[in-house]
N, C-alpha and C positions, 0 to 999 in steps of 0.2 A: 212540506212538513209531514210528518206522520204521523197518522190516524191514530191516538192515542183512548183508550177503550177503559174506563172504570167500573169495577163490581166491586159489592161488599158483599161479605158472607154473614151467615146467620150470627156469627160470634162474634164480630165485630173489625174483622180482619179486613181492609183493603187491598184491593188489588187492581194495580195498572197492569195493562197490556199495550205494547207494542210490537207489534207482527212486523218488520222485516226482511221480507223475503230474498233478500240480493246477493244473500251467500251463507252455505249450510253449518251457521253460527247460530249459537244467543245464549243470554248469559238470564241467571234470577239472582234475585237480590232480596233480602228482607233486609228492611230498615226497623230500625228499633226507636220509639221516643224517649229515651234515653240515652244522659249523657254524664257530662262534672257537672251539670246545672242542677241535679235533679240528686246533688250529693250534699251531705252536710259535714259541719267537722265531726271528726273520729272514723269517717267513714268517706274520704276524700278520695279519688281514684280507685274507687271501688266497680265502676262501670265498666274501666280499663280491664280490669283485674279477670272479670267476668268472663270479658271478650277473651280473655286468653283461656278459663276454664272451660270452654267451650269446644275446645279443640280437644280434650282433655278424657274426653270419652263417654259413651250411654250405653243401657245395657247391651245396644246390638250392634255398636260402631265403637271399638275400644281406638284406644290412645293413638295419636295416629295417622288412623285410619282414613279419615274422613281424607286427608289431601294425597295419602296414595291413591283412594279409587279414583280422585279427580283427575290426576295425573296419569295414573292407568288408562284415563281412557280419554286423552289426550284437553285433558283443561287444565283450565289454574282456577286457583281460588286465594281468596284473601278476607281480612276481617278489618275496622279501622272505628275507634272511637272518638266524637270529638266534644263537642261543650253542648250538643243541642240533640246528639243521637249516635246507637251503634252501627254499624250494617255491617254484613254478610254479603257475601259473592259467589259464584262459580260461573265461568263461562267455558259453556263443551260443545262440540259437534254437537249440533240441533237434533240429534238420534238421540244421544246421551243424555239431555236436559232433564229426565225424571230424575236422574241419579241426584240433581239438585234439590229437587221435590224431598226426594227421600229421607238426604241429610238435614235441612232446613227445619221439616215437620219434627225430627227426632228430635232433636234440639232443642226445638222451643219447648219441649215439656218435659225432656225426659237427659236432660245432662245431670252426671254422678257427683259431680265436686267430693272425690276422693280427698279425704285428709290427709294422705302424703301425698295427691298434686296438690294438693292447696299449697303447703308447705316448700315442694320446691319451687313453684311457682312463685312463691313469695321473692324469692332469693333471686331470680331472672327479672321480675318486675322493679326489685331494690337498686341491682344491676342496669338496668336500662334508664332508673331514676343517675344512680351518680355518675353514668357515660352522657347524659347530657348535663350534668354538674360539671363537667371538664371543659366545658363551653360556657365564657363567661357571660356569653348574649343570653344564655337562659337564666342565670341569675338576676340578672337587669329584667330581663322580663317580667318575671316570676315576682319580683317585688313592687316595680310598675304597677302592673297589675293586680296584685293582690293591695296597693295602697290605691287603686284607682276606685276599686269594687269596694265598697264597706259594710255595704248591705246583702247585693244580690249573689249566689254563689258561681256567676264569672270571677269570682272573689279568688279560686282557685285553679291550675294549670288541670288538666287532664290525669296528668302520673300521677297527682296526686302531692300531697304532703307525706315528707319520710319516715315520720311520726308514726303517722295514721297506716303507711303500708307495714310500717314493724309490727302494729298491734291489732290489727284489724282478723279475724277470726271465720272460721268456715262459713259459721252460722250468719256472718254479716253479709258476707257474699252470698250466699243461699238463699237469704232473705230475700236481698235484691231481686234477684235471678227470678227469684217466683212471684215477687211485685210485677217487673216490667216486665220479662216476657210474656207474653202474654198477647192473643190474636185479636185484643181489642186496642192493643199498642202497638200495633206493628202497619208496616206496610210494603207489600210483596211487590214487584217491580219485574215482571220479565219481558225482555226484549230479544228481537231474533228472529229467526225463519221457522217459524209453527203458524197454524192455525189458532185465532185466537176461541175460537168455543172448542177447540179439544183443549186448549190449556189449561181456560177456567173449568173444563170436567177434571182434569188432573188436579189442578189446585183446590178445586171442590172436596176429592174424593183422599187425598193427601192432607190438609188442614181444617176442612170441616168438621169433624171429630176433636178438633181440639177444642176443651171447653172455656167459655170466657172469661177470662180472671176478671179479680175484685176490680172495684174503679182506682183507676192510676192517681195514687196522690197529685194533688197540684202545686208548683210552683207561684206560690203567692207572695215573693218576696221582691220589693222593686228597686230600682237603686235610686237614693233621692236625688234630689239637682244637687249637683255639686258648686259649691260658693265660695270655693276660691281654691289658687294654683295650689298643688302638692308636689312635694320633691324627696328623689330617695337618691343618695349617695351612697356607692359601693365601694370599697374599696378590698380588690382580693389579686391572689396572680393569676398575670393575663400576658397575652401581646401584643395589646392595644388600650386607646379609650374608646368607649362606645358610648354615644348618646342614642336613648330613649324616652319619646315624648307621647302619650296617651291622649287621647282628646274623645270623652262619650258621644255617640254617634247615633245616628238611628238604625229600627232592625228593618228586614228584610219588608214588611207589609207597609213600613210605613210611606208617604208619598214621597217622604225626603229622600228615598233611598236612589231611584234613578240621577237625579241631580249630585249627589253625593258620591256614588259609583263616578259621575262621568270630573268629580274634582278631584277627584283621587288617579282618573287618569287623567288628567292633564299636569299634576303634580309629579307623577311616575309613571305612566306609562299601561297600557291593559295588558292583564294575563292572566293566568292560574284559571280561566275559568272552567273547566273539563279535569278529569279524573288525573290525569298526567302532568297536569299543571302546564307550566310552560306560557307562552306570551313576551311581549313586547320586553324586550330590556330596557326601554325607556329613555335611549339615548336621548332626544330631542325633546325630554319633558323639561318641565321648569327646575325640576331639585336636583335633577343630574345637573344638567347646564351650570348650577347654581354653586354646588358640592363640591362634583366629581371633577369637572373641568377647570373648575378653580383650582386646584390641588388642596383644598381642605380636606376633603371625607375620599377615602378606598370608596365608599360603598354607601348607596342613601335606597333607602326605601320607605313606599308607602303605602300603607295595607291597609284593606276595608274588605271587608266580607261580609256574605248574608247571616244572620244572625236569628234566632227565636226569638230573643228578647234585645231590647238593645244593646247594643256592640260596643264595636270603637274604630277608630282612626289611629294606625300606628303609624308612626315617623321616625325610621332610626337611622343609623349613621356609623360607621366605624371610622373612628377621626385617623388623617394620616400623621405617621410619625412628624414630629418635630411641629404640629398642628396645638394648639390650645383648645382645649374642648369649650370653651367659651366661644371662639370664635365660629365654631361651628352651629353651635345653638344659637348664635345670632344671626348666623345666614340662613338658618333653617325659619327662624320665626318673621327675618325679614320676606320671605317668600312666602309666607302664609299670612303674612298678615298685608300685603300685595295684591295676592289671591281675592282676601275679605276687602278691599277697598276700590280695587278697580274691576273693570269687566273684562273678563277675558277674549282673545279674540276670535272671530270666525273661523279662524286658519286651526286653532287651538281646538276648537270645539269640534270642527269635522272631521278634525282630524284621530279624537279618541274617538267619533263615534263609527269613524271606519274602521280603526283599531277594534272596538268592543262587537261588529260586526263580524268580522274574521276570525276574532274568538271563541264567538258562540257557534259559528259554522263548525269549527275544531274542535268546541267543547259536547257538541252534539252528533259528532261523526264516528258511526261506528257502535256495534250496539254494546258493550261495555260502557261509553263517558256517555252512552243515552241514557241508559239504568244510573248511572251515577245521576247525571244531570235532573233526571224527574226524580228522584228519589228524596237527595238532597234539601230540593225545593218543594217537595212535598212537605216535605217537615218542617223547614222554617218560616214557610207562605205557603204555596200551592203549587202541583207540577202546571197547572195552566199557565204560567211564567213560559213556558215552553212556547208557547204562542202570543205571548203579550210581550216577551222583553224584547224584543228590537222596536216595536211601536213605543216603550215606555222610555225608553234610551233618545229616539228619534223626538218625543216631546220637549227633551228639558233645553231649555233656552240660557244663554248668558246670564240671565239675570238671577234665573235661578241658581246656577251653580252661585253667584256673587252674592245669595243670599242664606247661601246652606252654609259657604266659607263663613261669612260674619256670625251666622249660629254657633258653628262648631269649634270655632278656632278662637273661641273667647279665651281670655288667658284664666279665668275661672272655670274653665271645663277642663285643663288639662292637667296632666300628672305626668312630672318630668324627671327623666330616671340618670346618671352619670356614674360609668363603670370606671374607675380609672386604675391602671396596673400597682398592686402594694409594693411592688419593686420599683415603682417611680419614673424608669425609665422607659415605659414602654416594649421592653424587651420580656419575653417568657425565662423562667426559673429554669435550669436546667435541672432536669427529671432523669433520675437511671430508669433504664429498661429492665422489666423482668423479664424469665422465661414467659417461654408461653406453653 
């Protein structure tokens, strides 16, 4: 494991250190506590919004700028927003890493939000909302979702509401910007071949100067127990039916979460967990077996992720042609509610927990999915997950997975979504092409 090194600076700013020395790499990362969690309506995907004005230029790095000199001098950079935080990246030659320093600090205080970027900006982000509109899994989603949430603001997707991106104003985003950035909200994450006390002198001497913002509004809003099933019927064109089944879950700190993580892979399989995603396709889990091999569903999956607050358990399904979306939601419920009644077996058990081993060896190799990896779980629990999750994975027993299923997979905790094509036949609408 690597010797993973925390400082806080006077302003409230965090900072991990990971020094590996194995090759003249390393990448920095600010993480932001901010996300769509921390958004309310009229000002929904506002955090997204952010992320992109960022790029966007400060008095001494115009438009740009920032991902030529990366590239200049042989790095990449990227940005990525999701329901629980922002973050920021560069990874350069371990000579060049100040340059990260340099862009990072400027940024957190000092980006322009031009009213004509704002404005074309607007039209890129509206843009990137209706190209995942062309995807009728994100509508099933989207509505899922937003009837699963009634209270908490997982109530809404990331991009936002289309609404709120048409009318939403500089001064909304500005505001934001000077709420949450801020070095009492952040957490710095560099990993790589340096020295860790020149780096915290670097990070000292580059964001110590930045002064602490006000205290970060809180998230006081919870979602109540939900008491009984919810269904949302879509009907629009598509090339298929899609079932989508929601089920509230626990978040990351709580103790259900190891046991829940390893039901989830035994339902589908471990993956996604590192920067790159990727993992088990799942052949040999129960909903493939169940679905796929059957000839009902193209495609079944099942998702659980770390979460701030609590989450959820996704189950979805692209039904195959000439398939009844009924019948697939009954082989899906029958295999979860199987899950909830019997134990599952030893062969099943060691076998995700070799699975979620190999994961994490991948998800933590390489100092880019290291900086992801503590970064991430800094923010939804803690980067000491780093050194606890194979121990917490290796505790959860049969009984407990067979006791997290009967929790979770109540038919009053879930909210169950059916997309099915307005052309009837499961065939897609034939569409002209424009130029381009």
């Amino acid at each position: 494991m690597v010797d993973i090194r925390e400082h806080h600076l006077d302003n409230g700013l965090m900072v991990l250190l990971a020094p590996v020395r194995t090759a003249p790499v390393a990448t920095f990362w600010v993480w932001y506590r901010v996300g769509s969690r921390n958004e309310v309506p009229g000002i929904t995907g506002v955090s997204h919004w952010v992320e992109h004005m960022m790029f966007k230029g400060t008095p001494t790095l115009g438009k740009g700028e920032i991902m030529h000199l990366v590239n200049r001098n042989g790095g990449v950079d990227n940005a990525f927003t999701s329901m629980d935080f922002t973050a920021y990246f560069e990874t350069l030659p371990s000579d060049r890493i100040e340059l990260s320093l340099r862009i990072e600090s400027d940024r957190m205080i000092n980006a322009l939000f031009d009213m004509n970027e704002v404005a074309s900006e607007r039209t890129v982000i509206i843009s990137e909302r209706e190209g995942a509109e062309n995807e009728p899994r994100f509508w099933l989603s989207e509505d899922v979702q937003a009837t699963a949430f009634k209270v908490h603001p997982y109530h809404h997707d990331t991009i936002g509401w289309k609404v709120d991106l048409e009318t939403m104003t500089r001064e909304d985003l500005y505001r934001h910007y000077q709420t949450y950035y801020a070095p009492n909200n952040a957490v710095i994450v560099a990993a790589g071949d340096f020295d860790a006390n020149e780096m915290l002198d670097k990070i000292q001497n580059a964001f110590g100067k930045i002064p602490r913002g006000k205290d970060i509004p809180k998230v006081t809003s919870v979602e109540p127990p939900q008491e009984g099933e919810r269904r949302v019927r879509l009907k629009r064109p598509g090339p298929a039916s899609y079932f989508h089944a929601l089920y509230h879950a626990p978040n990351a700190s709580d103790p259900d979460f190891f046991p829940t993580f390893v039901l989830s892979g035994i339902l589908d399989g471990v993956g996604g967990m590192s920067f790159s995603g990727g993992g088990s396709p799942g052949r040999s889990s129960r909903l493939y077996r169940a679905l796929v091999e059957t000839g009902l569903a193209v495609d079944v999956d099942c998702g659980f992720r770390a979460t701030l607050d609590p989450g959820t358990i996704d189950v979805a399904a692209t039904v195959r042609p000439g398939v009844s979306i009924e019948k697939v939601e009954q082989a899906i419920f029958a295999e979860l509610e199987k899950i909830a009644t019997k134990p599952v077996t030893d062969e099943e058990l060691a076998t995700v927990i070799k699975q979620a081993k190999s994961q994490f060896v991948y998800a933590t190799d390489g100092v880019m999915n290291l900086g992801y990896w503590l970064g991430q779980w800094e923010i939804v629990d803690t980067y000491k997950k780093y050194t606890t999750f194979l121990d917490g994975l290796k505790q959860v027993k049969k009984a407990d997975v067979l006791r997290v299923a009967a929790k979770y997979f109540a038919e009053t905790n879930r909210t169950v979504g059916w997309f099915t094509p307005a052309n009837g036949n499961g065939k897609p609408r034939s569409r002209s092409r424009g130029r381009k």
